[in-house]
N, C-alpha and C positions, 0 to 999 in steps of 0.2 A: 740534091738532098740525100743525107745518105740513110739505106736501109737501117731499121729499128731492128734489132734482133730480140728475141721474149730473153724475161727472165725466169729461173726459178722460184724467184723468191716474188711473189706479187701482192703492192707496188714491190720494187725496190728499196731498202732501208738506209734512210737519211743518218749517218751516226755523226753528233755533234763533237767533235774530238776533242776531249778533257772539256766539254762544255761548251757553249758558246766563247772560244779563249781568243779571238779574233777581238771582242768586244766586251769581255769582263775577266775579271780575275782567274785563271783555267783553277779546274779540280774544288772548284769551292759552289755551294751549292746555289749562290749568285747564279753562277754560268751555268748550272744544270736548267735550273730555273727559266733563264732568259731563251736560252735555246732551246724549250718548250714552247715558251710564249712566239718564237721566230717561226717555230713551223717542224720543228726535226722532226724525225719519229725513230731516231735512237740517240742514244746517248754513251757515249766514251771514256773511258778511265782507266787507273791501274790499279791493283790491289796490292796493300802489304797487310802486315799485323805487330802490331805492338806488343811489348814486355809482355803486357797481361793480358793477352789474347785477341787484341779486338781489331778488326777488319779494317782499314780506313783508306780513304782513296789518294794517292798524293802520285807524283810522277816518276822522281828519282829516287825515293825512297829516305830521305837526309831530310833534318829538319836542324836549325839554327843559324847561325851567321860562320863565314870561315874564321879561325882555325877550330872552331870547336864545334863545327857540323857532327851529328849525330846519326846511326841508323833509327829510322823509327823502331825496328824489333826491338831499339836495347832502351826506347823511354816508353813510358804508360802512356793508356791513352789522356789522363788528366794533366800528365803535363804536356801534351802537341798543343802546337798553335790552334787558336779556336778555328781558322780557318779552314783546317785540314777536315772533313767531314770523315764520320766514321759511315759505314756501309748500312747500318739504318735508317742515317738521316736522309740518303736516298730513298728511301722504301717508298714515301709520300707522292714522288715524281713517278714513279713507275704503274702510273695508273690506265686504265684503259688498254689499247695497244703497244705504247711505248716499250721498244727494244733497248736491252743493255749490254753493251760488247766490254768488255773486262781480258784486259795484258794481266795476268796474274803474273808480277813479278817476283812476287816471295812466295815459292808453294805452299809453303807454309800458312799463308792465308787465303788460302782457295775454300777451307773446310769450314772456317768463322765465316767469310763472305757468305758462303749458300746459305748455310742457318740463318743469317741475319736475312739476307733477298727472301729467305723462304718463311720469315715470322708472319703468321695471321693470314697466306695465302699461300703454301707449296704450288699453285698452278703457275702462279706470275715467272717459277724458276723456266719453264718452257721458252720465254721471251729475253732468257738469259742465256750470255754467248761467251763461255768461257776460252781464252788466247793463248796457244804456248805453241813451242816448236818440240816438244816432249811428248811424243804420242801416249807412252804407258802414263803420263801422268795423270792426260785428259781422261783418258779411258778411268784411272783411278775415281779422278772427281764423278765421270757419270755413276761409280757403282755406290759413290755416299748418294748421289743423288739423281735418279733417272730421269727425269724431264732436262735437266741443263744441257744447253749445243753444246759442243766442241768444236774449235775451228785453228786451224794446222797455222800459225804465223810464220811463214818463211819468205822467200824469196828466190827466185826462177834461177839464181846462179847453185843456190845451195841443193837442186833437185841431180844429184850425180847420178841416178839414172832414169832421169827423163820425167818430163810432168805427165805423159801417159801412166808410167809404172806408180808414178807418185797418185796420179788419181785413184787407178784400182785397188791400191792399198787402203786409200781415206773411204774407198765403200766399202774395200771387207772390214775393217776396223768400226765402220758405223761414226767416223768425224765428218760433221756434216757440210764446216767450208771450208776451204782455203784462202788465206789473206795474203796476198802478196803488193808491193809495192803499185802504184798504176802505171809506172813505164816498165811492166813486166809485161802487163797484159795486153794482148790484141781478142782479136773478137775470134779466131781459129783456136785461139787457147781457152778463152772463154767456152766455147761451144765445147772443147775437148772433156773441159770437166764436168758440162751437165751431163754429157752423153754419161756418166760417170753417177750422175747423183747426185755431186757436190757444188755447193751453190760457191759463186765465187765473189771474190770482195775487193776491192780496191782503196787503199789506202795516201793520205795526204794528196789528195784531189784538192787545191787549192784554187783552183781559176776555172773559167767559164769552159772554157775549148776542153779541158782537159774531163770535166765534171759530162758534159755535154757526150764527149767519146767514150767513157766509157758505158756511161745507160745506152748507147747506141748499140755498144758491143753486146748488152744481154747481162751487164754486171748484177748483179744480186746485191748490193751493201758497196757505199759510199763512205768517206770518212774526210769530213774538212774540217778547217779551223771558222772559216766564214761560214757560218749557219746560212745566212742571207742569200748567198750566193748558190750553195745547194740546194735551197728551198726553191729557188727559182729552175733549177736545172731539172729537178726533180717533178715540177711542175709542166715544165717542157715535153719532159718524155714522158708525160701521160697524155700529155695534146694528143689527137689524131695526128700518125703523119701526114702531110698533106699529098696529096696522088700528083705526079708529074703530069704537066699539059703532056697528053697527045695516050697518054696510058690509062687502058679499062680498068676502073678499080673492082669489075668481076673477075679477073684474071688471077 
């Protein structure tokens, strides 16, 4: 049985990525919706902004059929397909504890998304986890708005001097995780960032072993397409471990 390492963040946050998208339409608030009702306790997306300003959640940022795909900056948001939800019509799901981890892919709508996240309750933005691999920019969005995380999205080949020097930079900076892939992380890397401060994240955890290995390592934040499946793993590693025959569990 292998040893449970603690995490930072407790429990651990279940992030349904683009939704329950394993089992409904990703990015539409169907799948927001269902992987509430499954068990998450966060939820996944990406941010852009339309012609005339408005935050709206979709993945690649194009909407249409080909050859006449379009950027959403360059249509309103009355003419997007109904399904693409605007950052409001989330506002409703984000009730209680539920966490929100947000790829702002168009900087440009990181300043409409807050304001919309933050209508009728500025506190809810503390449960908000803004994603770039841009540090001045993150830090930009904390100074429109103090309460929102920041969290570093990179990846272990892109740290050219070392995930140590990369950690002590995200605590002088005040970024509070780093997201990297899950076959980045082990649990010696894991530990290296909390010693740090920074809680650490693992991304497209799709199967049980894999979901399993990393709450084992102490990961802080999960990310699948199978709600189901992390709900279960998640469940798991709040079990007691159970104590090996022949070992004192006052030890």
């Amino acid at each position: 049985m292998p040893t449970r390492h603690p995490s930072l963040q407790q429990p651990p946050i279940g992030f349904a990525h683009r939704g329950a998208r394993a089992h409904a339409p990703e990015n539409t608030v169907e799948a927001f919706s269902l992987a509430l009702r499954l068990g998450a306790t966060g939820l996944e997306t990406d941010a852009w902004v339309t012609a005339d300003g408005v935050a709206v959640l979709d993945h690649d940022g194009l909407v249409g059929r080909r050859p006449r795909r379009r950027r959403i900056s360059e249509v309103t948001r009355a003419d997007l397909p109904p399904e693409v939800p605007s950052a409001s019509e989330l506002v409703p799901l984000l009730e209680g504890d539920v966490h929100l981890s947000v790829d702002v892919k168009d900087p440009a709508a990181a300043v409409p998304l807050i304001d919309a996240l933050a209508e009728g309750d500025p506190t809810r933005l503390a449960r908000v986890w803004l994603c770039h691999d841009d540090h001045d920019l993150l830090l930009s969005w904390r100074e429109h708005a103090r309460p929102v995380r920041l969290v570093d999205s990179t990846r272990l080949k892109a740290l050219a001097q070392g995930p140590e020097r990369h950690a002590a930079r995200l605590r002088t900076l005040g970024i509070d995780a780093v997201n990297l892939h899950h076959s980045d992380w082990t649990g010696g890397l894991v530990t290296l960032y909390h010693r740090f401060g920074v809680r650490a994240w693992g991304w497209d955890a799709q199967h049980a072993r894999i979901l399993d290995g990393l709450l084992d390592s102490g990961i802080d934040a999960v990310f699948s397409d199978h709600t189901d499946r992390m709900v279960d793993a998640l469940g798991r590693a709040r079990s007691p471990t159970p104590v090996p025959p022949g070992v004192d569990p006052g030890i």
